[in-house]
N, C-alpha and C positions, 0 to 999 in steps of 0.2 A: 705428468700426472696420469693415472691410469683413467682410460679412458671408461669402464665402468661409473667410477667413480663420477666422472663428467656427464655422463647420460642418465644418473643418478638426481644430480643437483639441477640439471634442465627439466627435466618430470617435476620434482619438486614444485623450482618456479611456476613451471606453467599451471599446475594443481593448484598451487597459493594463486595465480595471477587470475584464474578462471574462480575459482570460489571467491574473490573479490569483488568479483563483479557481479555475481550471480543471485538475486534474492526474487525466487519463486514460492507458490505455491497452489494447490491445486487451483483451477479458474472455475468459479460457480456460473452457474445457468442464472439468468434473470431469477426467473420461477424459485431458483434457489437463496437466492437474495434476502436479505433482509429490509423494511422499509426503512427509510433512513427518518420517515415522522413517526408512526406507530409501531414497528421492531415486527412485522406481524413478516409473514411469507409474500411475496409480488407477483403480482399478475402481470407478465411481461405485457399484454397491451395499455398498461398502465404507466406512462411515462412522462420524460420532461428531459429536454437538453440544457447542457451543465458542464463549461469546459472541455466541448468538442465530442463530448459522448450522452451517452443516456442515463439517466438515473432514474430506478424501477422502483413503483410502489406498489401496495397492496389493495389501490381502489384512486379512483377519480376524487373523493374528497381530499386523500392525501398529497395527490396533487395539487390539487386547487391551495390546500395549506402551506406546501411548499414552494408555489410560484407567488404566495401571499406574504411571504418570510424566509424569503432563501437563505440572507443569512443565519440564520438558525440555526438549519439543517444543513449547511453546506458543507460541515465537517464528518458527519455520517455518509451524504450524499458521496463525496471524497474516496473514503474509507471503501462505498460499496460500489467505484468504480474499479479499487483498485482490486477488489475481491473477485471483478467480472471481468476481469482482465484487460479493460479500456484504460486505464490508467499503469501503467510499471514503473518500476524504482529505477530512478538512476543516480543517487546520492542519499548520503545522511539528510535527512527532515531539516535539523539543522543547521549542518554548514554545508551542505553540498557535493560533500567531498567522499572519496568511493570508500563504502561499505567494507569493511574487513570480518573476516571468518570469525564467527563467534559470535558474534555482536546482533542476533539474528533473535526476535522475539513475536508471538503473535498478538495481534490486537482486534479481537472482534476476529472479523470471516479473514484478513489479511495477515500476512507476514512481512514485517520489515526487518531493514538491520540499519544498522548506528555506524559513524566513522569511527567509533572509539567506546568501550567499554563507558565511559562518564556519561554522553550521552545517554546508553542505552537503561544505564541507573535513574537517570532521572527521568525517564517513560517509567521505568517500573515502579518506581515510588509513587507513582499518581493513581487516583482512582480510575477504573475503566472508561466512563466521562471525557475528564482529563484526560486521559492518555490521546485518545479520539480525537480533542481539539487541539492537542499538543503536537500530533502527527501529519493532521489530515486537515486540520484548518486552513494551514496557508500551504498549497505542492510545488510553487517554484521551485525551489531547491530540492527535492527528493523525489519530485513524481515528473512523468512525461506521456503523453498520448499515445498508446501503448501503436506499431508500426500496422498499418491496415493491409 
């Protein structure tokens, strides 16, 4: 085989193999954040811990609401750790399994991606709500404590 040809198909792979794994986007500041009770802008001395990291509000009431009702809010909460880069992807939301090129969508302040085109259809089909609790409800499967 010519050997062009061979150091052709190894780039390839490795391109495919790296965008597979790879689902970023930019990492917002607290301050930049959105409230996960009121949607308002966060006062980073405004806080609450929440699967190993912080989750930023817009004022001490909203705290107080979301230590009053966590589940609630725990799926925005979710959402805007992964937005602050405390939380990263490491799997489709749903089955766990790694991410393929394409399948990459935004939801709110985050970007995910799907194991598979079907998935990523049925995020899109839902209202933004929906989509929030569909993703970011439950992170075993798709999220991890991003590496400190």
């Amino acid at each position: 085989m010519n050997s062009r040809f061979i150091a052709g198909c190894v780039a390839s792979v490795l391109v495919f193999t790296c965008s597979a794994v790879v689902v970023s986007a930019a990492v917002k500041e607290p301050k930049d954040a959105k409230c996960p009770v009121s949607g308002h802008e966060c006062d980073p001395l405004a806080s609450a811990n929440l699967d190993g990291g912080k989750v930023y509000f817009c004022c001490e009431k909203c705290v107080a609401a979301f230590e009053g009702e966590s589940a609630k809010f725990t799926a925005k909460a979710h959402q805007q750790m992964v937005s602050t880069g405390q939380l990263v992807q490491k799997g489709c939301p749903f089955s766990g399994g790694p991410v393929k090129p394409g399948t990459q969508i935004s939801i709110g302040d985050a970007e995910v991606g799907f194991c598979c085109p079907s998935c990523k259809s049925k995020v899109e089909k839902a209202g933004p709500d929906d989509q929030v609790t569909m993703v970011f409800g439950r992170i075993d499967k798709g999220f991890k404590p991003a590496a400190k």
